[in-house]
C-alpha positions as CSV (number, residue, x, y, z in Angstrom):
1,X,95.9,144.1,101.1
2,X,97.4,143.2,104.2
3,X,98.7,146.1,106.4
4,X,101.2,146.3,109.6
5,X,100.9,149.3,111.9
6,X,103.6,149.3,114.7
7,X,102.5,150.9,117.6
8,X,104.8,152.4,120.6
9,X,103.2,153.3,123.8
10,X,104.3,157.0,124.9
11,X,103.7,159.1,127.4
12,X,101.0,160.8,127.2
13,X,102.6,165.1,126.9
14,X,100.8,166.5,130.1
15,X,102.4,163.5,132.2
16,X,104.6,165.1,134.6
17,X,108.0,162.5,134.2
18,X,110.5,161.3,136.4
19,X,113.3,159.0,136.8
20,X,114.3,156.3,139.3
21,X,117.9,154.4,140.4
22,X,119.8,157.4,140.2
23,X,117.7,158.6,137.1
24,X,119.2,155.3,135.0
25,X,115.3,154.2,134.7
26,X,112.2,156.1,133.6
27,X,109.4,155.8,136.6
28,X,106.1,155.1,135.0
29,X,103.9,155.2,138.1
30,X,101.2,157.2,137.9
31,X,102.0,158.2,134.3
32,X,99.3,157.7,131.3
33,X,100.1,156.3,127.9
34,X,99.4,156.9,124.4
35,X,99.3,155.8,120.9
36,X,102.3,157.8,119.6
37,X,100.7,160.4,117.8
38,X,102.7,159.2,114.3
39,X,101.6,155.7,114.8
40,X,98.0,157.2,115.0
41,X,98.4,159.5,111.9
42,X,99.7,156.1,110.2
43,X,97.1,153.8,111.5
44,X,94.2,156.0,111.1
45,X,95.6,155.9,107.3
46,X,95.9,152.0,107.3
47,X,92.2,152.2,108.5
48,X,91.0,154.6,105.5
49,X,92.1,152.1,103.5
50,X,90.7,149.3,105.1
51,X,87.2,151.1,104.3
52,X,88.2,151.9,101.1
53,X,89.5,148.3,99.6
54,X,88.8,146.2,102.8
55,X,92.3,145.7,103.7
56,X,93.2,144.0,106.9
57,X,95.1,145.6,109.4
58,X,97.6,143.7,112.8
59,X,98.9,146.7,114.9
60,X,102.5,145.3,116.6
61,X,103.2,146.6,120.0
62,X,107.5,145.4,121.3
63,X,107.3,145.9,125.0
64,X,105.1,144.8,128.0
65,X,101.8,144.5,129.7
66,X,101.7,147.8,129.9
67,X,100.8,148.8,126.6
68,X,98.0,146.7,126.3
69,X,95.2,149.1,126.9
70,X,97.3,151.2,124.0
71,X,96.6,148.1,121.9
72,X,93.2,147.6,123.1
73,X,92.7,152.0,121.6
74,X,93.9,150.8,118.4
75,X,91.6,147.7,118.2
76,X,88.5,149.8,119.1
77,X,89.9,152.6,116.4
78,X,89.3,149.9,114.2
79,X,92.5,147.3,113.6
80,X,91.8,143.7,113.5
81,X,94.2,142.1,115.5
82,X,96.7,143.1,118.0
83,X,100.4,141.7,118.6
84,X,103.0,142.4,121.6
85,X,106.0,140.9,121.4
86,X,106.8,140.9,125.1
87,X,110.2,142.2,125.7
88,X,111.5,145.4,127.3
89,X,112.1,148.0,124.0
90,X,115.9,148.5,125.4
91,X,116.9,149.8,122.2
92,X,116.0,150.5,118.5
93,X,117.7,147.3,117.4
94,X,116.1,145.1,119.6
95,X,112.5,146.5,118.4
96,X,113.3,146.3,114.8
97,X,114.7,142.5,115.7
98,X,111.4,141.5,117.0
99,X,109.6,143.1,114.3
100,X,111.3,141.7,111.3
101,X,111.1,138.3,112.9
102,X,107.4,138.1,113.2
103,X,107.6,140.1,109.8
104,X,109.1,137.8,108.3
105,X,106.8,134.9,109.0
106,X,103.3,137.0,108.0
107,X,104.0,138.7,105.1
108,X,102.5,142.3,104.9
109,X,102.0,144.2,102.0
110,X,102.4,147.7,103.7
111,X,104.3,148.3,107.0
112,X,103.3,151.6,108.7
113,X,105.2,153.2,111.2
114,X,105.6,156.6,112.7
115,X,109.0,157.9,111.8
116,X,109.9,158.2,114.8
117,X,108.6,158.1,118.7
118,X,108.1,161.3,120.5
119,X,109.6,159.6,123.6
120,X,113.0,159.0,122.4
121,X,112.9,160.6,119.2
122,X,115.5,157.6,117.6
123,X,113.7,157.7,113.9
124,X,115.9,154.6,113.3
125,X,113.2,151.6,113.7
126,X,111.3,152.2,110.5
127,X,114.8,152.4,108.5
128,X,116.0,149.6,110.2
129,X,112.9,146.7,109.6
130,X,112.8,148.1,105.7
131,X,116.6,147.2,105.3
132,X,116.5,143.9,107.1
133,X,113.2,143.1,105.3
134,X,114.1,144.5,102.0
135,X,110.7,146.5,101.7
136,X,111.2,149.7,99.6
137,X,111.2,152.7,102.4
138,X,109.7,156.0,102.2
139,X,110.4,158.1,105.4
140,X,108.6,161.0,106.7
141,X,105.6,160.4,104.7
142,X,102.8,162.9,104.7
143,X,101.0,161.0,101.6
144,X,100.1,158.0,100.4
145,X,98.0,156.0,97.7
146,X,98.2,152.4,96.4
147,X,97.1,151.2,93.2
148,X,96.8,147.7,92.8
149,X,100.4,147.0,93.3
150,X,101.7,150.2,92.9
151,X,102.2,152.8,95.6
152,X,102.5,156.7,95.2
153,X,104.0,158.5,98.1
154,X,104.6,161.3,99.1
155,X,107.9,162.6,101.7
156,X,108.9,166.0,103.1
157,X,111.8,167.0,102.7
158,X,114.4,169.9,102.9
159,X,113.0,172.8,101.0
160,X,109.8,170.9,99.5
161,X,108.2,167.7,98.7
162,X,109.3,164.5,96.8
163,X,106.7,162.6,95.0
164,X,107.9,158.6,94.7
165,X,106.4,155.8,93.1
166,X,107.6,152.0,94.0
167,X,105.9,148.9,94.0
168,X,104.9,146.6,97.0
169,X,105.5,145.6,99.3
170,X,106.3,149.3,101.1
171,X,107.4,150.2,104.7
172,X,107.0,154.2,105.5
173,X,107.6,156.1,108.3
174,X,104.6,158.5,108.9
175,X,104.1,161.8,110.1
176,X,101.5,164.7,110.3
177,X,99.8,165.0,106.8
178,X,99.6,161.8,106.3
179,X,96.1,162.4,108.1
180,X,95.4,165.1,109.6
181,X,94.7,166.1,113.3
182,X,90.6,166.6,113.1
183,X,90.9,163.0,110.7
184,X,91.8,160.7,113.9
185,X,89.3,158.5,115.5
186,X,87.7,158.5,118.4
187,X,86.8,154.9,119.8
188,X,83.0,154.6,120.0
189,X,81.0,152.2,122.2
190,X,80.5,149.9,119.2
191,X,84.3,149.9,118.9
192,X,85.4,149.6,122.3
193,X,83.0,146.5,122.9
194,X,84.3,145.1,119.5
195,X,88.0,145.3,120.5
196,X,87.1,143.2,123.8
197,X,86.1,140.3,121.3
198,X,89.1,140.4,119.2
199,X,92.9,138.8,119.3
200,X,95.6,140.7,121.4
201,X,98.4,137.9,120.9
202,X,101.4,137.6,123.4
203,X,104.3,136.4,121.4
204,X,107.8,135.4,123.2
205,X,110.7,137.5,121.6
206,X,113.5,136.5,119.3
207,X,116.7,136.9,120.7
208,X,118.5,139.6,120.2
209,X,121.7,142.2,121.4
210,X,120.8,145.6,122.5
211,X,123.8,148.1,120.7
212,X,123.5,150.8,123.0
213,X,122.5,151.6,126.3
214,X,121.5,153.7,128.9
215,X,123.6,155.8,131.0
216,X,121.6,158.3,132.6
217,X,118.6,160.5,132.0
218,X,118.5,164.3,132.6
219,X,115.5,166.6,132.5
220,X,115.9,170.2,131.2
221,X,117.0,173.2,133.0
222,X,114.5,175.0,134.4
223,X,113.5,178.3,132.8
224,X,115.5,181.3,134.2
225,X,113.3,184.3,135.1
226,X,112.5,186.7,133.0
227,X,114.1,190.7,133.3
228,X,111.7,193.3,132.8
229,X,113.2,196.4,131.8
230,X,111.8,200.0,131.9
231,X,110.6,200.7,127.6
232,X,113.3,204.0,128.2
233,X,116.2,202.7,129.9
234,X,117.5,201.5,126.8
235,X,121.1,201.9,128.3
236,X,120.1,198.7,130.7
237,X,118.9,196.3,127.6
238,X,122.1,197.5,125.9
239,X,124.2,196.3,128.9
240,X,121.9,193.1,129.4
241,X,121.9,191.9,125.7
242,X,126.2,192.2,125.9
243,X,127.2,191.7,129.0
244,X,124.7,189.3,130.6
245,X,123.0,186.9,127.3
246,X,125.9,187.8,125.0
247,X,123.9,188.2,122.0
248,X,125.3,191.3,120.9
């Protein structure tokens, strides 16, 4: 079985983020970047069943330089080879372009990716490269088994769960559950000198139209401070909760 893990390159949560050009353009100095923690839930998956039916697993990186010690994680985690398609990620349409394309011309068996990037939070990439590709699509998957040819999967959804069966080849959008937490790997010094022996390939981009764009970027309000009032002045919290937060 041969398995496709798409991998963005976030920031990692503790980063402390700013903007730049009149906060049109994210400023990544000084910032550190991470698998995006779906990606890793769907490629530490990919990996179990690498060791369980020795499939082979490429992780796909669209975007620059800059991700490739993020690529270089996921080799030492345990994928084969590495691929980044080097072109700026403007939108969700241009990285689903570039993914179908080399898609298209190395056929996979299973495509994993996270359903969505906790960056931008789109959840449109996975969706998009299963209809262009015409690969059955489970999103927010939380389990998964293959049989042979068959798949079994497993997708949260309001109120509950839905079991699904389909046959490959399968694209799903992962999320917590798939694996959990404590089940993510830790590159080891075997790993990480393994990943310096094997392929991180460049490859020059398809092209392709961005469909949105953008304007500017905003960070949240700060917090307001809090009021403290007095356990007996109930009065005051009367007057607070109606007149000031409007809640009652």
């Amino acid at each position: 079985m041969k398995i496709l893990v798409c991998i963005s390159s976030v920031p990692d949560t503790t980063s402390k983020i700013n903007f730049k050009d009149n906060d049109t353009l994210f400023d990544d100095q000084g910032v550190q970047f991470v698998i995006n923690p779906n990606d890793e839930f769907g490629l530490t998956r990919a990996i179990w069943f690498k060791e369980k039916v020795g499939a082979t697993i490429d992780v796909l990186h669209v975007g620059t330089a800059l991700a490739d010690a993020t690529l270089r994680k996921a080799l030492a985690i345990g994928a084969d080879k590495a691929i980044r398609i080097d072109t700026e990620p403007i939108d969700g349409f241009v990285v689903a372009d570039q993914i179908v394309a080399y898609a298209s011309t190395n056929t996979y068996d299973l495509i994993i990716a996270g359903r969505e990037s906790i960056d931008y939070n789109g959840s449109m990439v996975p969706g998009l490269i299963a209809a262009k590709l015409n690969y059955a699509f489970v999103n927010n998957c939380v389990h998964l088994n293959i049989d042979g040819t068959t798949a079994s999967a497993t997708r949260e959804m309001d109120g509950g769960m839905e079991v699904l069966t389909t046959e490959l080849p399968l694209l799903i959008g992962g999320q917590k559950g798939l694996v959990e937490e404590t089940d993510l790997r830790i590159p080891n010094m075997r790993g990480i000198m393994q990943a310096r022996q094997k392929t991180l390939e460049v490859v020059a981009p398809i092209e392709s139209t961005p469909k949105t764009s953008v304007i500017s970027f905003e960070k949240p309000a700060p917090k307001a401070t809090v009021k403290l009032v007095p356990a007996d002045d109930i009065d005051q919290l009367i007057d607070l909760l109606q007149n000031e937060a409007k809640v009652l």
